[in-house]
C-alpha positions as a Markdown table, in Angstrom:
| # | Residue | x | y | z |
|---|---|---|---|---|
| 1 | Unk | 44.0 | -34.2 | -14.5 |
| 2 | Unk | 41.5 | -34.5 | -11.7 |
| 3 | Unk | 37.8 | -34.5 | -12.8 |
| 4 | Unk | 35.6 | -32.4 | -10.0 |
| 5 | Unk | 33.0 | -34.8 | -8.1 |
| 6 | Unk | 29.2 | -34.0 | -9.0 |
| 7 | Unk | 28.8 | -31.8 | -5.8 |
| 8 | Unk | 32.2 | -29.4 | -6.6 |
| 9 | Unk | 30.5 | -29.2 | -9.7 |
| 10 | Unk | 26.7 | -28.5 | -8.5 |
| 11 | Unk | 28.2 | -25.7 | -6.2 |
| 12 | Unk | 30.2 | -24.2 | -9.1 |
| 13 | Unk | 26.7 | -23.8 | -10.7 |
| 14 | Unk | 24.3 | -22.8 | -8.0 |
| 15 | Unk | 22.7 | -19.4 | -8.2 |
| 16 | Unk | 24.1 | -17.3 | -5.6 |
| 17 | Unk | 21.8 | -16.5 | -2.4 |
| 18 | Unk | 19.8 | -13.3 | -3.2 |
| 19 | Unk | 18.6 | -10.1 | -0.6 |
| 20 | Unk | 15.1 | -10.0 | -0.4 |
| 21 | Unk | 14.2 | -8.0 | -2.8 |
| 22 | Unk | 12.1 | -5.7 | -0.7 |
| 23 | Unk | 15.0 | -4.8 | 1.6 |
| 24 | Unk | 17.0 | -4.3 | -1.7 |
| 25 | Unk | 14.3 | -1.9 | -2.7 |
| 26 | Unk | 14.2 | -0.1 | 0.9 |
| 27 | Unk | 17.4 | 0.2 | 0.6 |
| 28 | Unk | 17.8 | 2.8 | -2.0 |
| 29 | Unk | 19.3 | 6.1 | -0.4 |
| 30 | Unk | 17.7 | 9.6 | -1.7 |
| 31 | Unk | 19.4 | 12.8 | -1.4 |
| 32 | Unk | 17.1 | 15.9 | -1.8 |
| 33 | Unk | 18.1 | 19.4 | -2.1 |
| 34 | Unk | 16.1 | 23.0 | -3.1 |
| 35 | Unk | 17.5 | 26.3 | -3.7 |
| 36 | Unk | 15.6 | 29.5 | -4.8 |
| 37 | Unk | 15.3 | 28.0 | -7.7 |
| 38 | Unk | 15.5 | 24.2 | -8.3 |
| 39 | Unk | 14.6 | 21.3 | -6.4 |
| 40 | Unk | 16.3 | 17.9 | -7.3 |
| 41 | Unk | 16.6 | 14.7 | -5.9 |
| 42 | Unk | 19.8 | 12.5 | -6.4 |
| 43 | Unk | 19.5 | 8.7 | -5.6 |
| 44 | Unk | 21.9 | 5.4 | -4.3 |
| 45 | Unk | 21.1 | 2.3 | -5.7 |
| 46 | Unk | 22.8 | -0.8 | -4.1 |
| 47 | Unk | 24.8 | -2.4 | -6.3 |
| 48 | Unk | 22.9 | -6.1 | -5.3 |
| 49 | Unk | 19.6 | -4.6 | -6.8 |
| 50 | Unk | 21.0 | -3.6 | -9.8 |
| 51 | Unk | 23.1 | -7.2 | -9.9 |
| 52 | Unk | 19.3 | -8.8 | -10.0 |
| 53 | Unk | 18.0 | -6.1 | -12.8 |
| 54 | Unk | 17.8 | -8.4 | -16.0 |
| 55 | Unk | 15.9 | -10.8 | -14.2 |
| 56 | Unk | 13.9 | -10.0 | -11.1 |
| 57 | Unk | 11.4 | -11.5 | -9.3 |
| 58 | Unk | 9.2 | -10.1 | -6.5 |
| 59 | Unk | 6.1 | -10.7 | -4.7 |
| 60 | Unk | 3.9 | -8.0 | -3.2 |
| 61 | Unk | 0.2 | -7.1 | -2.6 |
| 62 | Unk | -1.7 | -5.9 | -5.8 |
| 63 | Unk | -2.3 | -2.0 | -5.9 |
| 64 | Unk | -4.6 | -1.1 | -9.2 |
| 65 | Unk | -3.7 | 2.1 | -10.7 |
| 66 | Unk | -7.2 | 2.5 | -12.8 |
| 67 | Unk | -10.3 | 0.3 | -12.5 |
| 68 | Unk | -10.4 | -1.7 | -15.5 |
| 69 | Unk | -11.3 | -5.0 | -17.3 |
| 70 | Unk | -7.8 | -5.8 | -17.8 |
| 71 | Unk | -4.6 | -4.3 | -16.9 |
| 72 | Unk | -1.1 | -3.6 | -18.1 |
| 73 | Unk | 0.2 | -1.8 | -15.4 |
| 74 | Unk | -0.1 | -1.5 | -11.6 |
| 75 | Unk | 1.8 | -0.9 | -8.7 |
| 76 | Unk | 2.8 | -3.5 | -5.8 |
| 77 | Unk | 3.7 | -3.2 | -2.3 |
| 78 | Unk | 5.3 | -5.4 | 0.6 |
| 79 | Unk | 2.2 | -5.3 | 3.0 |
| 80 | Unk | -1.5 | -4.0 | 2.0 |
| 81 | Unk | -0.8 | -1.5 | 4.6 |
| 82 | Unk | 1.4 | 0.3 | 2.1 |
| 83 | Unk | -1.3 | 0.9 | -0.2 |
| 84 | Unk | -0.1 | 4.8 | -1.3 |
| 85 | Unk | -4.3 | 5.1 | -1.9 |
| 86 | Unk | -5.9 | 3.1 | 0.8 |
| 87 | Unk | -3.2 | 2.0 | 3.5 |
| 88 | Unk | -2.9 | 3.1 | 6.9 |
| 89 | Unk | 0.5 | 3.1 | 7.3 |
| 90 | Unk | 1.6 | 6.2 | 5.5 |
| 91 | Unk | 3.3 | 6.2 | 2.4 |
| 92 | Unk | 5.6 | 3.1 | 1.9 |
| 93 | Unk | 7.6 | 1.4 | -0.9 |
| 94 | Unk | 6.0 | 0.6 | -4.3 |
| 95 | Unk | 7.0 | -1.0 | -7.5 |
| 96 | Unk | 5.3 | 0.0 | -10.5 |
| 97 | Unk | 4.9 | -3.0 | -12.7 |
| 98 | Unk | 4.2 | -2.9 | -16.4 |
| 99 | Unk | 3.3 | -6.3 | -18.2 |
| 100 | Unk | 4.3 | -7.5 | -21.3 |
| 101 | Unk | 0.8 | -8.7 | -22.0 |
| 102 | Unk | -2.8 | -7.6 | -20.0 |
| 103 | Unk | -4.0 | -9.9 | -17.1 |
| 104 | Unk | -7.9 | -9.9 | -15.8 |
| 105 | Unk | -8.0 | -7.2 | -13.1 |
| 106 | Unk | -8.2 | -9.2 | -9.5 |
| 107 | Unk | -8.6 | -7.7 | -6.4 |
| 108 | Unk | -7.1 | -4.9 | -4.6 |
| 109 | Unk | -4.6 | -6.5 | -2.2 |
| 110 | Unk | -4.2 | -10.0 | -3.6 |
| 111 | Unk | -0.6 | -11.1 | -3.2 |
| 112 | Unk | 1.3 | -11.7 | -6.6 |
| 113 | Unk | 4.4 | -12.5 | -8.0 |
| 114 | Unk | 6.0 | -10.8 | -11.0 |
| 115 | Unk | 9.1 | -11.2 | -12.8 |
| 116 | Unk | 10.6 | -8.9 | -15.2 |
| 117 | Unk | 13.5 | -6.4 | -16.2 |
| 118 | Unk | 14.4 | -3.9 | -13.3 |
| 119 | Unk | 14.2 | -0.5 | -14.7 |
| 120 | Unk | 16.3 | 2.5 | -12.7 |
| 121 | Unk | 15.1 | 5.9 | -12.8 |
| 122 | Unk | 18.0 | 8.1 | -12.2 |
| 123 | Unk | 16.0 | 11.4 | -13.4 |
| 124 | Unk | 16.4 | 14.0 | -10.4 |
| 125 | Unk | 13.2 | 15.0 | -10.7 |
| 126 | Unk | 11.3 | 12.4 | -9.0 |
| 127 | Unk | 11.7 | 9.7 | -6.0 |
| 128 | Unk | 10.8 | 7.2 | -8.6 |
| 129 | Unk | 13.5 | 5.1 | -8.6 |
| 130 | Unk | 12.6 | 1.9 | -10.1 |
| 131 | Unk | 9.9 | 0.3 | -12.5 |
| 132 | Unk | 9.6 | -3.3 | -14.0 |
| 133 | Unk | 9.0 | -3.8 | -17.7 |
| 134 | Unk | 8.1 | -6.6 | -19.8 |
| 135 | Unk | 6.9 | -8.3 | -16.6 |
| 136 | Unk | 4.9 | -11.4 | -16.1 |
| 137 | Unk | 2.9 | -12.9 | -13.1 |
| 138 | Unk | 4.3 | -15.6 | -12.1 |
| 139 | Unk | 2.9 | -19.0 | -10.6 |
């Protein structure tokens, strides 16, 4: 029986190469459609975003949803630019983030890094399409 040298073994192992999560997120398709009567909008996730779900990692620009002492939940964006409240660039992607456990507040537009759980919202009724729970900053 042959015994695999250390480096067959190390590649056996070795976490596969992910997208960047940002591209991932961009790269959610929406479908939107109205009648007379309802409006609705059906979404595409790709299947590499929801692959990274259980534990994702991102890092983005801070985006405080209220002004308080300490926060539980935020949103983050890829550039500060994207800011859906103070940018200049229009509306762009955001990631609502919800922490397992309140941080100090920091400023607006401090870049941060959060792991958590990948949450998909496949509700019709809104172009939210995902959210991160039990997150963490990381270091």
């Amino acid at each position: 029986m042959r015994v695999p040298s250390l480096f067959a073994a190390f590649c056996l192992v070795a976490a596969p190469a992910f997208a960047n999560p940002w591209e991932l997120i961009t790269g959610i398709e929406y479908a939107e459609t109205e009648t007379e009567t309802e409006w609705k909008v059906e979404k595409t996730i790709p299947e590499a975003l929801r692959a990274q779900a259980e534990a994702f990692e991102i890092t983005g620009f801070y985006v405080p949803v209220e002004a308080q002492p300490y926060v539980s939940q935020f949103l983050i964006v890829p550039d500060p630019e994207d800011c859906p409240f103070c940018g200049s660039n229009g509306y762009g992607p955001t990631l609502e983030v919800h922490l397992s456990e309140p941080m100090e507040d920091i400023p607006e537009a401090t870049e941060v890094k959060v792991r958590g759980t990948l949450n998909f919202d496949e509700s019709t009724e809104t172009y939210r399409a995902v959210f991160l729970t039990d997150a963490q900053v990381a270091q």
